[in-house]
C-alpha positions as CSV (number, residue, x, y, z in Angstrom):
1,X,141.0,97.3,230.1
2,X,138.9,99.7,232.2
3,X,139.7,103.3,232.5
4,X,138.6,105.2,235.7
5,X,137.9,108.9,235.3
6,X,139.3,111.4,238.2
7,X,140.1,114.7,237.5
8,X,141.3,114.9,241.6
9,X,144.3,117.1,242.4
10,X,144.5,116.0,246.2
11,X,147.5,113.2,246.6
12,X,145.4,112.1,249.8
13,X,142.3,111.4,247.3
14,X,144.3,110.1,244.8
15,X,146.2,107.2,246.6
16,X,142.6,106.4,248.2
17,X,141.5,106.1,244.8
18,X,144.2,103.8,244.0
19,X,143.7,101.4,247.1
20,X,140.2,101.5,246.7
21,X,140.4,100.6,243.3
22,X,143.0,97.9,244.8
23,X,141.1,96.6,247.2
24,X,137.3,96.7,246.1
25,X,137.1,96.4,242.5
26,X,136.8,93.4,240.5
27,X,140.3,93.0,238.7
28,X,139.2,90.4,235.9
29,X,140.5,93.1,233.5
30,X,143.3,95.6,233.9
31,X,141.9,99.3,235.1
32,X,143.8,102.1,234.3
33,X,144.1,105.5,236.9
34,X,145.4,108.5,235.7
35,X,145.7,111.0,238.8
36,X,147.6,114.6,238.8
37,X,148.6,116.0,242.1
38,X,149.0,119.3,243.8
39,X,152.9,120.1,244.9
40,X,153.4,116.9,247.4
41,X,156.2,114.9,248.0
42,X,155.1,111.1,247.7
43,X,157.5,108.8,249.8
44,X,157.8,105.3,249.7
45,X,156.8,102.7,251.7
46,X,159.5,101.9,253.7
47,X,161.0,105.5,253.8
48,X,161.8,107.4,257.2
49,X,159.6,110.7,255.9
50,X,161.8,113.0,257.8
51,X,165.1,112.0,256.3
52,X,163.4,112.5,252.9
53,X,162.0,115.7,253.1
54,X,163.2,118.9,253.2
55,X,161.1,120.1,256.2
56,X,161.3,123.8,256.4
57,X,160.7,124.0,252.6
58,X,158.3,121.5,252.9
59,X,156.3,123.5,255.3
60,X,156.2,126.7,253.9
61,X,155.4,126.0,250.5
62,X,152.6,123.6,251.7
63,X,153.9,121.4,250.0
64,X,151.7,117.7,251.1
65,X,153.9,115.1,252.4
66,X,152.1,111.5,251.7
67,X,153.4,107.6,251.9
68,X,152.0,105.4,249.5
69,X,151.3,101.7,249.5
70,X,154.4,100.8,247.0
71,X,158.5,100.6,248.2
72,X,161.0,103.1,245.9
73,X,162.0,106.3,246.4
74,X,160.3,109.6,247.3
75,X,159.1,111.9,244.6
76,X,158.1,115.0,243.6
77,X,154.4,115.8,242.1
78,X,152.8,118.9,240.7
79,X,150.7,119.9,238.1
80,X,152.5,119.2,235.4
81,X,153.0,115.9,236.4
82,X,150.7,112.7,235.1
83,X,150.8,109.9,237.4
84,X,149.3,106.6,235.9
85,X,148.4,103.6,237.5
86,X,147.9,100.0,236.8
87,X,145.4,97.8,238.7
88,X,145.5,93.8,237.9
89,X,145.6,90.2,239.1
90,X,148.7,89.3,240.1
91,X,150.3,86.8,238.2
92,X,152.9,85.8,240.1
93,X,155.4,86.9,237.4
94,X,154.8,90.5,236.6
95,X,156.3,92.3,240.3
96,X,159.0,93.5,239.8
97,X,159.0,93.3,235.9
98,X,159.0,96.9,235.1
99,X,159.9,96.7,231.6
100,X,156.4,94.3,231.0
101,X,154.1,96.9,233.2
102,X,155.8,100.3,231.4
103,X,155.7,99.3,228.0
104,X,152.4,100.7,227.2
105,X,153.2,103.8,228.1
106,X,156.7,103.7,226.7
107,X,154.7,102.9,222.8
108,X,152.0,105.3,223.9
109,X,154.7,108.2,224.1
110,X,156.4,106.8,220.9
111,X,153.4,106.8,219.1
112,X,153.3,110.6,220.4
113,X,156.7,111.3,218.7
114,X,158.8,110.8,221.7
115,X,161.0,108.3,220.2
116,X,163.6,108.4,222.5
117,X,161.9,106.9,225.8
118,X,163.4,104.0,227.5
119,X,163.0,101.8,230.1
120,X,166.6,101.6,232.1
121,X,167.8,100.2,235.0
122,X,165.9,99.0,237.9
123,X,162.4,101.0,236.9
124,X,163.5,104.5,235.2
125,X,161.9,105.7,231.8
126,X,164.4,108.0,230.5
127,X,165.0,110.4,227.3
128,X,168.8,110.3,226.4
129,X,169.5,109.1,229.8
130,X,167.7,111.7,231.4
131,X,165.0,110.7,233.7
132,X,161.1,111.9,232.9
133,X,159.6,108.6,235.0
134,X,160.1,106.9,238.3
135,X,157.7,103.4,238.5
136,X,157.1,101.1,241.5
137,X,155.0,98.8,242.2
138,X,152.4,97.0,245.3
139,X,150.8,93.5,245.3
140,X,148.5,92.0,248.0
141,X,146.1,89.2,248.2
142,X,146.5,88.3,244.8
143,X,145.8,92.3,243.2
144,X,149.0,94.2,242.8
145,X,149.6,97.4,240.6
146,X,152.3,99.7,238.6
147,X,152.7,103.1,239.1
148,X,154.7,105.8,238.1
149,X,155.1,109.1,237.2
150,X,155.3,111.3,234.1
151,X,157.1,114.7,234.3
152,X,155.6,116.5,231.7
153,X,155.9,120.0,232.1
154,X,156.8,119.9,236.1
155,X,158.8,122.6,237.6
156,X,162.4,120.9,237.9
157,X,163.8,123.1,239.8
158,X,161.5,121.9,242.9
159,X,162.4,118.6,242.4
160,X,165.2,119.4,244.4
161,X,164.5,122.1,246.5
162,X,161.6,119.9,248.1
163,X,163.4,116.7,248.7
164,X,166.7,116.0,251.0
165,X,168.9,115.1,248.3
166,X,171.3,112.1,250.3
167,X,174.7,113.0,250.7
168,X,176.3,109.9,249.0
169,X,174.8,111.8,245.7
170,X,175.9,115.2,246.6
171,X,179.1,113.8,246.9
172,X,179.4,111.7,243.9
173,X,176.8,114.1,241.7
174,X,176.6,117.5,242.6
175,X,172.7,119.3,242.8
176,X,173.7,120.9,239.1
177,X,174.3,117.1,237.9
178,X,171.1,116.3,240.1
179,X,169.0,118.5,237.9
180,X,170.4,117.8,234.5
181,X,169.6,114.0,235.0
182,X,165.7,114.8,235.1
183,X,163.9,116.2,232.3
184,X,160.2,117.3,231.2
185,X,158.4,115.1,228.3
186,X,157.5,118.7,226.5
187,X,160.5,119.8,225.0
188,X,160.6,116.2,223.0
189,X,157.0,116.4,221.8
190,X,156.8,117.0,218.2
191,X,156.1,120.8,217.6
192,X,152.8,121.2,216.9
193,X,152.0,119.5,220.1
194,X,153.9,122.0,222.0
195,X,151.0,123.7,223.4
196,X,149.8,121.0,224.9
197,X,148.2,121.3,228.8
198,X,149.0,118.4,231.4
199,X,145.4,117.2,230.8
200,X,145.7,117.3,227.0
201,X,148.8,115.3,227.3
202,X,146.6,112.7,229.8
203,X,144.2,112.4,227.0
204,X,146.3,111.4,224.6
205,X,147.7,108.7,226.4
206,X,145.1,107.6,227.3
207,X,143.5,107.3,223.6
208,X,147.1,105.6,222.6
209,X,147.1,103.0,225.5
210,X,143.4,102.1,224.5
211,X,144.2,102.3,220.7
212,X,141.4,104.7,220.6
213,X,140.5,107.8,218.6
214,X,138.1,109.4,220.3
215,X,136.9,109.1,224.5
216,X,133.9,107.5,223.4
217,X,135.7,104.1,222.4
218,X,137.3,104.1,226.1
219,X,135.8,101.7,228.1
220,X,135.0,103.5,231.6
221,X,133.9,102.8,234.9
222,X,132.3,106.0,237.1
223,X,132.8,105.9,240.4
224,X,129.7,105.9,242.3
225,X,128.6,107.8,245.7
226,X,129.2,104.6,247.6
227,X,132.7,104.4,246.2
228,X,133.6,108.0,247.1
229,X,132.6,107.1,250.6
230,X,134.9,104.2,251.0
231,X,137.5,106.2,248.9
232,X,136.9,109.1,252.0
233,X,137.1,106.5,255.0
234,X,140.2,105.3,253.3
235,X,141.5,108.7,253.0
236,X,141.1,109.4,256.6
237,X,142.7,106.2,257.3
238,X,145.9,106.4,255.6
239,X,146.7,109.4,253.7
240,X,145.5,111.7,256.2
241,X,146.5,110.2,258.9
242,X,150.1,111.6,260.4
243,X,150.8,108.3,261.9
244,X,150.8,106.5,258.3
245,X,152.5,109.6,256.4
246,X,155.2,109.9,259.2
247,X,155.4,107.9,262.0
248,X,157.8,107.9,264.9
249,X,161.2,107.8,264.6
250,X,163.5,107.2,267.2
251,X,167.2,107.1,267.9
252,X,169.0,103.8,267.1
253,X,172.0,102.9,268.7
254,X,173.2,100.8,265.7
255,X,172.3,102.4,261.8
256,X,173.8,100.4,259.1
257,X,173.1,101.2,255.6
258,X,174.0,99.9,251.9
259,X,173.3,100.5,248.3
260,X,172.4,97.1,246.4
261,X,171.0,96.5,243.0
262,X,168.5,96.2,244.1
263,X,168.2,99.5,246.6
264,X,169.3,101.0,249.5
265,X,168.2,99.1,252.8
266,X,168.9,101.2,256.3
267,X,168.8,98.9,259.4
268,X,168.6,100.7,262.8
269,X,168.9,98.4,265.9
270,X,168.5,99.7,269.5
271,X,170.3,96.8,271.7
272,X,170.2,96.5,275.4
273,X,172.2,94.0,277.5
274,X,173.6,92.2,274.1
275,X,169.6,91.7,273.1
276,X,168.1,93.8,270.1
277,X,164.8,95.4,271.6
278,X,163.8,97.4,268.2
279,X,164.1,97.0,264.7
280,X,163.1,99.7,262.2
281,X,164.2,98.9,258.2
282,X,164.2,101.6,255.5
283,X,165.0,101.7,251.6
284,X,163.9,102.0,248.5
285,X,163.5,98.3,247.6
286,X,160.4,97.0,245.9
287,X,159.3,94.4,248.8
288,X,156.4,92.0,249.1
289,X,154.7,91.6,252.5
290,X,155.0,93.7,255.2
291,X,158.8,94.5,256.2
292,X,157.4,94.6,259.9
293,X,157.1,91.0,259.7
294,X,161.2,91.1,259.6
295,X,161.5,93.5,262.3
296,X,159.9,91.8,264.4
297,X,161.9,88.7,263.7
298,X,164.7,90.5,265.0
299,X,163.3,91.5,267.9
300,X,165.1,89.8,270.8
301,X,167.7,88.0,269.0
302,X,171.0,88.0,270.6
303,X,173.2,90.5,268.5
304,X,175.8,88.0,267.7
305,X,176.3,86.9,264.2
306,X,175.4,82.9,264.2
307,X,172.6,83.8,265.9
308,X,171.3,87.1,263.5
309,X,172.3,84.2,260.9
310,X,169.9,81.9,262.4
311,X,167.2,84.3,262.5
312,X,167.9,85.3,258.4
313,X,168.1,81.6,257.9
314,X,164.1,81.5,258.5
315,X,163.1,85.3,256.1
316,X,162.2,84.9,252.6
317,X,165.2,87.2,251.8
318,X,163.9,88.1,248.1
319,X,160.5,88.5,249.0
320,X,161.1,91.0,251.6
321,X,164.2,92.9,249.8
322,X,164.6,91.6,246.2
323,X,167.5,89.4,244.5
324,X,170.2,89.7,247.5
325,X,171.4,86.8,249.5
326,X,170.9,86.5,252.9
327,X,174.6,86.9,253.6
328,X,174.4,89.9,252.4
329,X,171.9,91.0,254.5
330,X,173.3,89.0,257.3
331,X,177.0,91.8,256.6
332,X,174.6,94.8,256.6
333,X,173.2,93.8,259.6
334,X,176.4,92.8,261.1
């Protein structure tokens, strides 16, 4: 394994980082990012931004507002949170498989004296079933990665007041259930590690996932001056760009929406004459390919059910959504 120095606190650096690293670095070895962000809200993929954030709050906190490259949920990043990231060949096996692609951070954190973290559910670290750690993941052209966050010492209280917390969990929850389900690593750290600083904590995970004792035994990769301009142009590209971080979105005559397993998925259709003329799908599902490729699929099919059938007949369900059946997306849609 190769670790990648970065001592970045721009989101819009750190995800160009990530892709870069992705995209133009030899993966015949695992490398491993560690990035810490400035207050930003990171939303997934196929998120509608706006219905995520908490705009107003969003605004005048300066809070930034940036998509990534991997599907799940949108979350909360400041200072005292450690995000760590994963770059590798993908196998074919390991998407998807979060309890494979946490698990050295879940011993590096036991090793720590955290004894109680956990993998659970879909891809959750928790500490007595609160949740410290929110993973997802991103493969393409045979390259993938896992990535997730670390709320160490992170001001929970944010958390909340920076995102749109959905309804559905108001309902069912309550905000004061919201906040009690998430936690900071710091209070479970053994006492005389108390003191510890967001970076100290880095470095010792780091030294734990390498088996290490000192930084010297690390094997590391510097980033050159020709990287940082790729990482820049990349940057500009994406995490800068409000097109990529937000994009349009219009009124949908039809919205349909479900919680699988597997996710939520959110299908808006605008149909004219008995024809659908645009397609827009949102969730938190970890997807492979593009999920354009099934809105476009969509596009001008007859909003009937044998023929929306037809049309599902021909997606790769799973790869696009996860483990559902293409009846069931065939009732969501219908």
């Amino acid at each position: 394994m190769i670790f990648v120095p970065n001592e970045n606190n721009d989101p819009r650096i750190n995800l160009a980082i990530e892709q870069f690293l992705l995209q133009e670095m030899p993966v015949a070895e695992p490398i491993l990012l560690f990035y810490i962000n400035e207050p930003s809200i990171i939303i997934g993929r196929n998120q509608n931004t706006i219905e995520e954030i908490n705009k107003d709050y969003v605004e005048a906190h300066g809070i930034h507002v940036v998509r990534r490259l991997s599907g799940g949920g949108a979350v909360y990043h400041d200072l005292g949170n450690l995000n760590f990231s994963f770059i590798m060949p993908d196998d074919g096996n390991s998407f998807r498989d979060f309890e494979k692609l946490t698990k050295p951070i879940v011993a590096a954190l036991h090793e720590l004296g955290v004894a109680g973290a956990q993998l659970k559910g879909r891809n959750d670290l928790v500490i007595n079933d609160q949740k410290f750690s929110g993973n997802a993941m991103y493969a393409t052209n045979g390259r993938m990665f896992a990535h997730g966050t670390i709320m160490f010492d992170s001001d929970i209280e944010e958390v909340v007041n920076a995102l749109k917390v959905k309804q559905e969990k108001i309902a069912s929850k309550g905000i004061k259930s919201i906040r009690s389900r998430v936690t900071n690593i710091k209070p479970f750290l053994p006492t005389d590690k108390q003191d510890m600083t967001t970076q100290d904590f880095r470095q010792e995970i780091l030294l734990k996932v390498f088996g290490a004792t000192s930084l010297d035994q690390v094997k590391t990769y510097e980033l050159t001056e020709t990287d940082w301009q790729k990482i820049q142009q990349i940057s500009d590209e994406y995490y800068r760009n409000w097109d990529w971080n937000y994009g349009k979105s219009p009124e949908f005559a039809i919205d349909k929406q479900q919680r699988f397993p597997i996710g939520s998925i959110e299908v808006r259709l605008n149909v004219e004459q008995g024809y659908i003329t645009e397609a827009k799908i949102y969730g938190d599902f970890f997807g492979l390919g593009e999920i354009q490729d099934v809105e476009n699929a969509l596009v001008g099919t007859k909003y009937a059910k044998e023929d929306l059938r037809g049309v599902i007949e021909t997606i790769d369900v799973k790869k696009y959504f996860g483990n559902i059946e293409k009846d069931e997306l065939l009732n969501l849609i219908y």
